[in-house]
C-alpha positions as CSV (number, residue, x, y, z in Angstrom):
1,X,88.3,102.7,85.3
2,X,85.2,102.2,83.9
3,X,83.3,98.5,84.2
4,X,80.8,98.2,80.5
5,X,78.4,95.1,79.8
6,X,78.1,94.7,76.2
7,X,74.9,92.9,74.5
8,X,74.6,92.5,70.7
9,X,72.3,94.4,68.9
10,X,70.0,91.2,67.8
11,X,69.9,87.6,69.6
12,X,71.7,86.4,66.6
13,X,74.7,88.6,66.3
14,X,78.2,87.7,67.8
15,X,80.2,90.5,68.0
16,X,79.2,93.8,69.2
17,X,81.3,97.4,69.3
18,X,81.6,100.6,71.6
19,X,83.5,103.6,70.6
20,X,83.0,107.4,72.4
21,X,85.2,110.5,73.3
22,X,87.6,111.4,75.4
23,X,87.1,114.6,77.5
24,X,89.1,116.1,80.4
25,X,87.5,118.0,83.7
26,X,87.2,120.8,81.3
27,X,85.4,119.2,78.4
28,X,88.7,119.7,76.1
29,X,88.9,116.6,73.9
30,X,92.4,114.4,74.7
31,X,94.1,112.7,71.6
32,X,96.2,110.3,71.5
33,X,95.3,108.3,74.8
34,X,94.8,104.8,75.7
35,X,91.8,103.4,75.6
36,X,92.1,99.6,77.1
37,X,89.1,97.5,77.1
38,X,89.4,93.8,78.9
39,X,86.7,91.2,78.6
40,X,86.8,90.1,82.4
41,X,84.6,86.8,81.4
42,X,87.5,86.0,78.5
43,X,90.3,87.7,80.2
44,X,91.1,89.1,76.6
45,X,92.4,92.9,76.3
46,X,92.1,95.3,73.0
47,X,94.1,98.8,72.8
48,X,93.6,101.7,71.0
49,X,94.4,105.4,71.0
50,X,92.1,108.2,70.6
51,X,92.3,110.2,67.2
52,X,93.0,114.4,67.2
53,X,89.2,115.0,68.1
54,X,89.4,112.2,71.3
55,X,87.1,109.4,69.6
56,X,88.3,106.0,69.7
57,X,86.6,102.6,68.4
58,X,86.7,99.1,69.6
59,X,84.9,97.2,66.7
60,X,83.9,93.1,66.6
61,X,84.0,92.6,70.3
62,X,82.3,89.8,71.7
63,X,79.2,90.1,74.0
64,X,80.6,89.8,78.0
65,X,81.1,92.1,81.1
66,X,84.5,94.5,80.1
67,X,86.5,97.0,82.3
68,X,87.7,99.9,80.6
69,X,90.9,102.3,81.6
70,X,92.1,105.7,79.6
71,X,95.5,106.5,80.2
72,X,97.1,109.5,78.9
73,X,101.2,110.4,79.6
C-alpha cells in the first residue's frame, strides 16, 4: 500500500492523473496486475491493470489524498 497526495498541475485545473510501472524485488516488470487507487477524502475507488511492459494509467482524477494497492494473483 502506497498513500499519494495529488495536486493539479495549475490552480485552475480540476482533474489531475498518475500513471507508473510495476516492478517486482528483482526489477522484472509485472503485467496484468491491479492497480487500485481510492480517494480517502471522496471515498471513491478507480481499477486498472497493468499492460505487458507493467505501466498502468489513472487519468482525470480529482485533486485529494489517495491510497494505492497493486495486487497481483
Amino acid at each position: 500500500m502506497m498513500a499519494v497526495s495529488l495536486q493539479p498541475p495549475c490552480a485552475f485545473a480540476q482533474s489531475t492523473s498518475v500513471s507508473g510501472r510495476v516492478t517486482d524485488q528483482s526489477n522484472a516488470v509485472v503485467p496484468d496486475a491491479e492497480v487500485e487507487i481510492s480517494n480517502t477524502d471522496l471515498g471513491v475507488t478507480h481499477v486498472t491493470k497493468t499492460n505487458q511492459e507493467g505501466f498502468y494509467s489513472f487519468a482525470t482524477l480529482n485533486p485529494g489524498n489517495y491510497l494505492m494497492n497493486v495486487r497481483k494473483q
